[in-house]
The first five atom37 places (N, CA, C, CB, O) and aatype in JSON, in Angstrom:
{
  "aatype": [20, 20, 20, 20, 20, 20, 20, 20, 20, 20, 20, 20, 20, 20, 20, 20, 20, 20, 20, 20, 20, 20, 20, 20, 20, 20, 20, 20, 20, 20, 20, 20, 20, 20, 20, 20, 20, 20, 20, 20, 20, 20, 20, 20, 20, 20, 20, 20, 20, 20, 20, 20, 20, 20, 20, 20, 20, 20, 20, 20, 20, 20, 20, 20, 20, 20, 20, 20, 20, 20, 20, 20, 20, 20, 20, 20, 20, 20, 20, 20, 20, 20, 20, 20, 20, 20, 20, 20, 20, 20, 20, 20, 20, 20],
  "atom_mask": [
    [1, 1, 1, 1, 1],
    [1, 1, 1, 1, 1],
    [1, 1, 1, 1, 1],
    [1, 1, 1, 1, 1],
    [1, 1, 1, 1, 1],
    [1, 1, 1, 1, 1],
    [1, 1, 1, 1, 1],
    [1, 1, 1, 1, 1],
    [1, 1, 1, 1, 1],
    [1, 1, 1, 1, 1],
    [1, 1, 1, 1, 1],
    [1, 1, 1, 1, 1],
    [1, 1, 1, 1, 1],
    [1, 1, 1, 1, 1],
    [1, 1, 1, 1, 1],
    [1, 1, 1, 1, 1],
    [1, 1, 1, 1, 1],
    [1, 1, 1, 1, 1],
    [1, 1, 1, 1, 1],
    [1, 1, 1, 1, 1],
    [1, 1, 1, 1, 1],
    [1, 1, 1, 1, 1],
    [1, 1, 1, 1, 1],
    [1, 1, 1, 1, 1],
    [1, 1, 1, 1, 1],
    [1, 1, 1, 1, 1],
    [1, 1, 1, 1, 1],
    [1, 1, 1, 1, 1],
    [1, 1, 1, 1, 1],
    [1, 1, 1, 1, 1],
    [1, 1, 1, 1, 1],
    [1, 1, 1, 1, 1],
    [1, 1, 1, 1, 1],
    [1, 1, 1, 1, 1],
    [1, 1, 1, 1, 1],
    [1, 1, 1, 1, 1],
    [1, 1, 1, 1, 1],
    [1, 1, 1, 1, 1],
    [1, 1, 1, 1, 1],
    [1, 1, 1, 1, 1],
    [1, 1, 1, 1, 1],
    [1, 1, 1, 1, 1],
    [1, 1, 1, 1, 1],
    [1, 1, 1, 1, 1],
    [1, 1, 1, 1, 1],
    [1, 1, 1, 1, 1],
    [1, 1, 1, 1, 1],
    [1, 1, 1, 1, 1],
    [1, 1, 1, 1, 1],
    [1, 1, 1, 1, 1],
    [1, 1, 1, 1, 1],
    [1, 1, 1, 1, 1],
    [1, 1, 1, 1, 1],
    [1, 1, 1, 1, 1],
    [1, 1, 1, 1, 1],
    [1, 1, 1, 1, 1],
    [1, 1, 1, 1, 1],
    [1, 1, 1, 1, 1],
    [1, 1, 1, 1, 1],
    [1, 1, 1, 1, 1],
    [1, 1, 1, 1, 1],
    [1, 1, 1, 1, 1],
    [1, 1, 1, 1, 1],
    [1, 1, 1, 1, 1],
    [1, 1, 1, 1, 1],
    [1, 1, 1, 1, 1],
    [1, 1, 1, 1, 1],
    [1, 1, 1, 1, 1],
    [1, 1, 1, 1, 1],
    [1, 1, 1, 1, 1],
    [1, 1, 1, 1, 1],
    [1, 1, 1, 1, 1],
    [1, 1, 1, 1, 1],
    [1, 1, 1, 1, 1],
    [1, 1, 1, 1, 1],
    [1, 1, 1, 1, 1],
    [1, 1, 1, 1, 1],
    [1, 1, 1, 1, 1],
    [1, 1, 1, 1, 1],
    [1, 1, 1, 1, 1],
    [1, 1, 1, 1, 1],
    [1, 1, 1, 1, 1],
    [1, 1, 1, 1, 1],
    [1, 1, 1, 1, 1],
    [1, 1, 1, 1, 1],
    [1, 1, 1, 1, 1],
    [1, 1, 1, 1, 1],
    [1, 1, 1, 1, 1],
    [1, 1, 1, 1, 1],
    [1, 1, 1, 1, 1],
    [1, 1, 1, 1, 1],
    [1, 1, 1, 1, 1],
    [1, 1, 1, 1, 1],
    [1, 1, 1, 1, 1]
  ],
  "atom_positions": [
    [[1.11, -4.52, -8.1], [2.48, -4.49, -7.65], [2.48, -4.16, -6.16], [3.32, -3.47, -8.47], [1.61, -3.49, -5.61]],
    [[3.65, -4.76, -5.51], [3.56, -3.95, -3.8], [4.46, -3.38, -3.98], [3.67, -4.7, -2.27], [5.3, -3.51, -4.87]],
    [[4.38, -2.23, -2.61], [5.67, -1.48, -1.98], [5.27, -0.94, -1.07], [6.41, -0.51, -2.7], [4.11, -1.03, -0.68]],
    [[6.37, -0.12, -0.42], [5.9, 0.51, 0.93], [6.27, 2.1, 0.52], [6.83, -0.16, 2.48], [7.12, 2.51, -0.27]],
    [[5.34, 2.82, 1.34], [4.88, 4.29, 1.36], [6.52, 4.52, 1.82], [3.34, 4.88, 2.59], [7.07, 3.99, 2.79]],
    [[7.17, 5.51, 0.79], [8.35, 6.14, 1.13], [8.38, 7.32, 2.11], [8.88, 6.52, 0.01], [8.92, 7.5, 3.19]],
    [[7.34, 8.3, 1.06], [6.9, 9.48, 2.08], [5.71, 10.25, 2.02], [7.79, 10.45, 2.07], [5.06, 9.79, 1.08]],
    [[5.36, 10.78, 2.33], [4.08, 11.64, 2.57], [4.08, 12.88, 2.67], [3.48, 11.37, 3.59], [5.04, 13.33, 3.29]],
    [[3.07, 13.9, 2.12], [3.38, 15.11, 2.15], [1.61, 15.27, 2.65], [4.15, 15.83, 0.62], [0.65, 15.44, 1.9]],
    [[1.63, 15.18, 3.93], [0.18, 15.45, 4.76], [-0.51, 16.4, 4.61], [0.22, 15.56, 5.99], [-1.67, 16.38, 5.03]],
    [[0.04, 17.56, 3.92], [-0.75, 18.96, 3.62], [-1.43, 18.94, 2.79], [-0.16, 20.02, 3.33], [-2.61, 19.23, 2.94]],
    [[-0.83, 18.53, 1.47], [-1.19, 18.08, 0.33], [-1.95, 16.78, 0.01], [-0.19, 18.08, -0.21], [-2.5, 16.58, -1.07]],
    [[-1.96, 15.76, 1.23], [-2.79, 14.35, 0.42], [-1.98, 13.96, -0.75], [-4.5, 14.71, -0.27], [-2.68, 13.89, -1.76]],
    [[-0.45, 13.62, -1.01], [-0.16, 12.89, -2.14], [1.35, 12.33, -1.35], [-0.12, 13.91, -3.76], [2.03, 13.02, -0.57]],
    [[1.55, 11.37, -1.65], [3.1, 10.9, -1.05], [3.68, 9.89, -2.28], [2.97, 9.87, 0.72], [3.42, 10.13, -3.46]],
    [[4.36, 8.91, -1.93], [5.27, 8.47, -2.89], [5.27, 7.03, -2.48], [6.7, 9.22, -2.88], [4.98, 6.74, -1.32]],
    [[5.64, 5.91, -3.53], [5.82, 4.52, -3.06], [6.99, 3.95, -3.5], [4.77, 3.66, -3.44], [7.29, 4.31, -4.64]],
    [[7.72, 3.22, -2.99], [8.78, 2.87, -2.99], [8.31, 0.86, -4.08], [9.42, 3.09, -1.07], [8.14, -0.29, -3.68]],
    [[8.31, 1.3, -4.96], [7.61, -0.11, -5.66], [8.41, -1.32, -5.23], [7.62, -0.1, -7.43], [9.15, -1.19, -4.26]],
    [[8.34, -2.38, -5.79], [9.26, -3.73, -5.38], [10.23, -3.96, -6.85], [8.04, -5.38, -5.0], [10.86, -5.0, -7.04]],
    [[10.21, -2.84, -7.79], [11.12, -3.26, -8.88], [11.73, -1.93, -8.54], [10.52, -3.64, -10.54], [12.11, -1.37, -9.57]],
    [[12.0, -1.13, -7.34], [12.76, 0.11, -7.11], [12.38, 1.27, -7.39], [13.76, 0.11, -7.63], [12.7, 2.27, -6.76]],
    [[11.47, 1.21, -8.59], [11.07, 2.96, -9.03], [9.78, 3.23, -7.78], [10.19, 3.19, -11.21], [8.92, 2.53, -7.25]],
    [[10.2, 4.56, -7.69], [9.19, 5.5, -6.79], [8.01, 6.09, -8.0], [10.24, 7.05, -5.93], [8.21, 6.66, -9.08]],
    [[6.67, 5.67, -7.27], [5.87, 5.84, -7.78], [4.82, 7.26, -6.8], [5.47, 4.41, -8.05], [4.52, 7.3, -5.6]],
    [[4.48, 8.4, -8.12], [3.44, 9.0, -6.93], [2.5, 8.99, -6.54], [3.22, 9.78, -6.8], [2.24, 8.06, -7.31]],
    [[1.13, 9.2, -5.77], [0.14, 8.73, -5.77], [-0.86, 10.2, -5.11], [0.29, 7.29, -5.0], [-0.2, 11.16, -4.7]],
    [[-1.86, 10.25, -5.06], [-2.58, 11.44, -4.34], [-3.68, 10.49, -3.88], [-3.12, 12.91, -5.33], [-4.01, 9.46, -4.45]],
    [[-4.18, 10.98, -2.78], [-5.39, 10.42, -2.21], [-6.38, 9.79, -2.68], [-5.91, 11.09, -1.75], [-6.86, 8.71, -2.35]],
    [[-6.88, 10.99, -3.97], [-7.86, 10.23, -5.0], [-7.65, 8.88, -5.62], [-8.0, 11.0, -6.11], [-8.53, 8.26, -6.22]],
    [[-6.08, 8.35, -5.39], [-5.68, 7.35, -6.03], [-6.08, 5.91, -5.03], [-4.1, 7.64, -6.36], [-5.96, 4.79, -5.54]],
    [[-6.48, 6.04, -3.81], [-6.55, 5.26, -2.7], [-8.29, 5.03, -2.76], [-5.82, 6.06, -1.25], [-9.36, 5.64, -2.84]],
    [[-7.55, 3.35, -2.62], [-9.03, 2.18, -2.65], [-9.15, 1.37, -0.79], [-8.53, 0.35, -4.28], [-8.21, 0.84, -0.2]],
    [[-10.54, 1.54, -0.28], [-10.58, 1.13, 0.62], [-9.68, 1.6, 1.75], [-10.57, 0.14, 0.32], [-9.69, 1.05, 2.85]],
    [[-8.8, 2.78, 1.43], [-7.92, 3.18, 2.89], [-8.13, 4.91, 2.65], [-5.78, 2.52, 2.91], [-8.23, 5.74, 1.74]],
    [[-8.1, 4.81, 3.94], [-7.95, 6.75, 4.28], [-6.51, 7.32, 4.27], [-8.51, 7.27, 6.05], [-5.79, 6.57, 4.92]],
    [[-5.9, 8.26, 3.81], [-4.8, 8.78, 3.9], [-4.18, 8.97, 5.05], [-4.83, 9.68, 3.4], [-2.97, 9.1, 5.18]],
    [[-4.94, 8.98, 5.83], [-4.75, 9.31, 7.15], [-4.33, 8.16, 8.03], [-5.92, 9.91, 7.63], [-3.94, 8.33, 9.18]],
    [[-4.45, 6.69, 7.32], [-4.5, 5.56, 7.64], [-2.59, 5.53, 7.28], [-5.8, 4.59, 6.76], [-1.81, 4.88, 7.97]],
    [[-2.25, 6.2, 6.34], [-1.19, 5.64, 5.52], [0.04, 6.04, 6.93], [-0.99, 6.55, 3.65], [-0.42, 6.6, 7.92]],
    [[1.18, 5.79, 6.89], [2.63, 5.9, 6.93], [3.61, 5.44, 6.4], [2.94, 5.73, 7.69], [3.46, 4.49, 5.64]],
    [[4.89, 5.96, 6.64], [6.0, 5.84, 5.6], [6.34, 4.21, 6.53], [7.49, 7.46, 5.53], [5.91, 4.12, 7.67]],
    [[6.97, 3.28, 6.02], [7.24, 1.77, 5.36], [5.7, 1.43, 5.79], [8.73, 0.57, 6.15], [5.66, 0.62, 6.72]],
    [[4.32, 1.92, 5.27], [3.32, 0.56, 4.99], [3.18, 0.06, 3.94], [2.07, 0.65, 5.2], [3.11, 0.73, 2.91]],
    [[3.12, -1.17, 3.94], [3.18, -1.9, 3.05], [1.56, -1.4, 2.17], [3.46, -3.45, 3.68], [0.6, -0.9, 2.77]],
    [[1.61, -1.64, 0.95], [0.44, -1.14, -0.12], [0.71, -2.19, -1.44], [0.67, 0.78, -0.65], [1.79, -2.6, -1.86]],
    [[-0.15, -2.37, -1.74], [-0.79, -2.98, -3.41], [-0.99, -2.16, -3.97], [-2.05, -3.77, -3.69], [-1.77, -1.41, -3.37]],
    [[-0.48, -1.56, -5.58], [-0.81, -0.76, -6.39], [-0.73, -0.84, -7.54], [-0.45, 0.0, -6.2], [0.14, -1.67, -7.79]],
    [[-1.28, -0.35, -8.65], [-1.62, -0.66, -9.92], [-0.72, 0.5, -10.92], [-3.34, -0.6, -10.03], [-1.33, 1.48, -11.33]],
    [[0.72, 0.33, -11.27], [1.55, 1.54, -11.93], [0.5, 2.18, -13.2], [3.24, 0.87, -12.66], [0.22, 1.5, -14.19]],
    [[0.09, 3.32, -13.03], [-0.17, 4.25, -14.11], [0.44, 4.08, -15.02], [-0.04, 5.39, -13.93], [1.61, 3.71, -14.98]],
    [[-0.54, 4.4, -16.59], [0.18, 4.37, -17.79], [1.86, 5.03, -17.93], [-0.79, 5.1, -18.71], [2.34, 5.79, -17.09]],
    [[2.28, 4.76, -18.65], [3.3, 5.45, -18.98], [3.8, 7.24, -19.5], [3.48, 4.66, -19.74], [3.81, 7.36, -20.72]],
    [[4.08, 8.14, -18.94], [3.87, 8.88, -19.36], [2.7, 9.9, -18.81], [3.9, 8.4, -20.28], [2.54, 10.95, -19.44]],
    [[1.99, 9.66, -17.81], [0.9, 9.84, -16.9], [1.16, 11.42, -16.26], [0.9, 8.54, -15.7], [0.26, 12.25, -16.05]],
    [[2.77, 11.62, -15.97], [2.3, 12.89, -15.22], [2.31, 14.29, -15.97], [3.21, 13.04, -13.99], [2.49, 14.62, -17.15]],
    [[2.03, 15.06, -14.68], [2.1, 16.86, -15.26], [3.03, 17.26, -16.4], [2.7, 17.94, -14.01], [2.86, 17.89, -17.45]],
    [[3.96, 16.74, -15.88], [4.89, 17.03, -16.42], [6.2, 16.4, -16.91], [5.0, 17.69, -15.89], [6.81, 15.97, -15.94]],
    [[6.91, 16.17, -18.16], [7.98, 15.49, -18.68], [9.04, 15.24, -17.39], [8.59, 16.37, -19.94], [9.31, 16.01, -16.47]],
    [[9.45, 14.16, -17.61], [10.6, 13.48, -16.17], [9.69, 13.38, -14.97], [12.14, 14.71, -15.58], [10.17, 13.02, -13.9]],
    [[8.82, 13.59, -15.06], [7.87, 13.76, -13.27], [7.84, 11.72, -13.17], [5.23, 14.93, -13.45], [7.8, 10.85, -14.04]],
    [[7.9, 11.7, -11.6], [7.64, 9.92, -11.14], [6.36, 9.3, -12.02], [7.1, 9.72, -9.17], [5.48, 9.95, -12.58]],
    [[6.48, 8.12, -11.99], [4.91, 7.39, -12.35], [3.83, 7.5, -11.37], [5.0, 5.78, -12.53], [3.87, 8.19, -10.35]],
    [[2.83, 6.73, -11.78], [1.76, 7.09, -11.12], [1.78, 5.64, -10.49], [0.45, 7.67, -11.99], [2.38, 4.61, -10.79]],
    [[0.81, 6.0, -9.4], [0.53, 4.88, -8.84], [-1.16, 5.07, -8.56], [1.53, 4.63, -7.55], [-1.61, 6.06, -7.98]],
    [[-1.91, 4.06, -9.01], [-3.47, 4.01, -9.12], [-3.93, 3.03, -7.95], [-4.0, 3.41, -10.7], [-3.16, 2.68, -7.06]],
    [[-5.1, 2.68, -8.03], [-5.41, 1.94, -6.96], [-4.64, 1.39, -5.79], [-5.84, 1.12, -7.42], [-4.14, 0.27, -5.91]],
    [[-4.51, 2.03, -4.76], [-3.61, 2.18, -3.83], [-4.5, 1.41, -2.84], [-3.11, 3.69, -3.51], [-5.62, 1.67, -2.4]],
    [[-3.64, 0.38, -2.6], [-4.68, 0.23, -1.03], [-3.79, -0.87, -0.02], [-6.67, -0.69, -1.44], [-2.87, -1.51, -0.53]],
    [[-4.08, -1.03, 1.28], [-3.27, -1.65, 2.14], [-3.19, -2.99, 1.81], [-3.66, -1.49, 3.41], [-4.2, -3.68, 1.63]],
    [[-1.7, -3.52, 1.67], [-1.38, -4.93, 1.51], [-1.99, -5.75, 2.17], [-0.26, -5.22, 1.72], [-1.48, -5.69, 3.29]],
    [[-3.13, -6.84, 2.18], [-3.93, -7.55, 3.03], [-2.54, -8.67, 3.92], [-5.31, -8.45, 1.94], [-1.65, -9.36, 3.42]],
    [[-2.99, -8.37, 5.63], [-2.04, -8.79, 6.3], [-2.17, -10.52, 6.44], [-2.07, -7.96, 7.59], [-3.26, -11.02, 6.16]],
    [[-1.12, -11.37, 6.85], [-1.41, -12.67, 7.36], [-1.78, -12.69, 8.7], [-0.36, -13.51, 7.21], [-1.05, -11.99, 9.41]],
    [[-2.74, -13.29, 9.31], [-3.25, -13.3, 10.15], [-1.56, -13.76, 11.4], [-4.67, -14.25, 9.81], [-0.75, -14.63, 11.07]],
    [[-1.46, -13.18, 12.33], [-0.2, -13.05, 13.85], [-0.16, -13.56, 14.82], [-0.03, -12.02, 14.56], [-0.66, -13.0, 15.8]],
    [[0.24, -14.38, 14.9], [0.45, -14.66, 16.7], [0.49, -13.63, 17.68], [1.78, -15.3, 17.06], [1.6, -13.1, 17.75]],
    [[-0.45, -13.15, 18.52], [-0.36, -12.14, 19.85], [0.61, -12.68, 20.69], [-1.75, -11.98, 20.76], [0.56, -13.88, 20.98]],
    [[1.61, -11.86, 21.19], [2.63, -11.73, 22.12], [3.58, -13.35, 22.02], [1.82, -11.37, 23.74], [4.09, -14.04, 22.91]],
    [[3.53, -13.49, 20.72], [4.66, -15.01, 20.4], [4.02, -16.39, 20.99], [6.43, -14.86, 21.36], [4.56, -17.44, 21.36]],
    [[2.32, -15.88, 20.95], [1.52, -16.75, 21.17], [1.09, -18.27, 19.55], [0.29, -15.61, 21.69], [0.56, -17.93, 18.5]],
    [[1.39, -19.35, 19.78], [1.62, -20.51, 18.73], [-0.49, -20.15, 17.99], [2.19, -22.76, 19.9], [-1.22, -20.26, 18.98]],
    [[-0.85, -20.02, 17.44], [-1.34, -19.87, 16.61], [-2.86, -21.1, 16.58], [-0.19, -19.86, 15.68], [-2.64, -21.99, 15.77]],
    [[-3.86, -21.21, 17.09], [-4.14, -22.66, 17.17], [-5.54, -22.83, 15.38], [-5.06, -23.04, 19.32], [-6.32, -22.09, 14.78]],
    [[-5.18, -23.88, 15.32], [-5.55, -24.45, 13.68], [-6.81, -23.46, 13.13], [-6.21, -26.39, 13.67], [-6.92, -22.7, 12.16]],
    [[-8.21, -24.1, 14.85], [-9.12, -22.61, 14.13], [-8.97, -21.18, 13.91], [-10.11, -22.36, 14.75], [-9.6, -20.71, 12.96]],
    [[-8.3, -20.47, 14.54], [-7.84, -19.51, 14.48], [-7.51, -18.79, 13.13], [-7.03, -19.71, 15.17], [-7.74, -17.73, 12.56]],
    [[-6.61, -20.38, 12.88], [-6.18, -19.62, 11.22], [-6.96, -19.92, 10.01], [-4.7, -20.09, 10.66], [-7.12, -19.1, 9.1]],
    [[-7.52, -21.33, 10.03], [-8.5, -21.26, 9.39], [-10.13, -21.92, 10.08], [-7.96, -21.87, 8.2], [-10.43, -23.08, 10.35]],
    [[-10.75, -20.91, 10.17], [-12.17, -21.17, 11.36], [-13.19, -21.91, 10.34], [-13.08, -19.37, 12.12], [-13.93, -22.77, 10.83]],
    [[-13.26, -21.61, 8.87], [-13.99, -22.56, 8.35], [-13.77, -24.31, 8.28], [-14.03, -22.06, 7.23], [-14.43, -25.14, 7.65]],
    [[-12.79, -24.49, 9.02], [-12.33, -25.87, 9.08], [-12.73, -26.41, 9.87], [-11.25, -26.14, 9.16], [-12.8, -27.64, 9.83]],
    [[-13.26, -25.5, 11.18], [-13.95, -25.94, 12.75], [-15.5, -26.51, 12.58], [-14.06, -24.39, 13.9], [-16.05, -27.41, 13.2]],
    [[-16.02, -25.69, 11.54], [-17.71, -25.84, 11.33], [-18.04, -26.88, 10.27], [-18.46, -24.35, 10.79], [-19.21, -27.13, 9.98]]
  ]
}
């Protein structure tokens, strides 16, 4: 599933995701694949895998959010620069 990091609680290593079907999901560091916490901020975009149902400490607590890791980006035009063919795809050049 995607969403973007709502908020962060930096002391602690655990923040919250704002999913794409609306529910806020929580997550702790240990839950993060391929990214550092330290990497994270509130709207980055993330891929995540919702925890079972029923997952937290405690009754009514958010879902979980498991394998957390940065939404892989589309490659950008620098400074509204047009994009040229190898660029975007370089195995097409060779």
């Amino acid at each position: 599933m995607r969403g973007v990091i709502a908020r962060l609680v930096d002391a602690d290593k655990f923040g919250f995701i704002r999913g794409q079907d609306g529910q806020e999901y929580f997550f702790h560091m240990t839950a993060l694949n391929g990214v550092a916490f330290e990497q994270l901020d509130e709207g980055v975009a993330v891929d995540f895998t919702p925890g079972p149902p029923g997952e937290g400490d405690r009754p009514g607590e958010h879902a979980r959010a498991v394998n957390v890791r940065l939404l892989a980006e589309e490659p950008g035009a620098v400074d509204n620069e047009t994009l040229q063919e190898e660029k975007l795809h370089p195995e097409r050049g060779r």
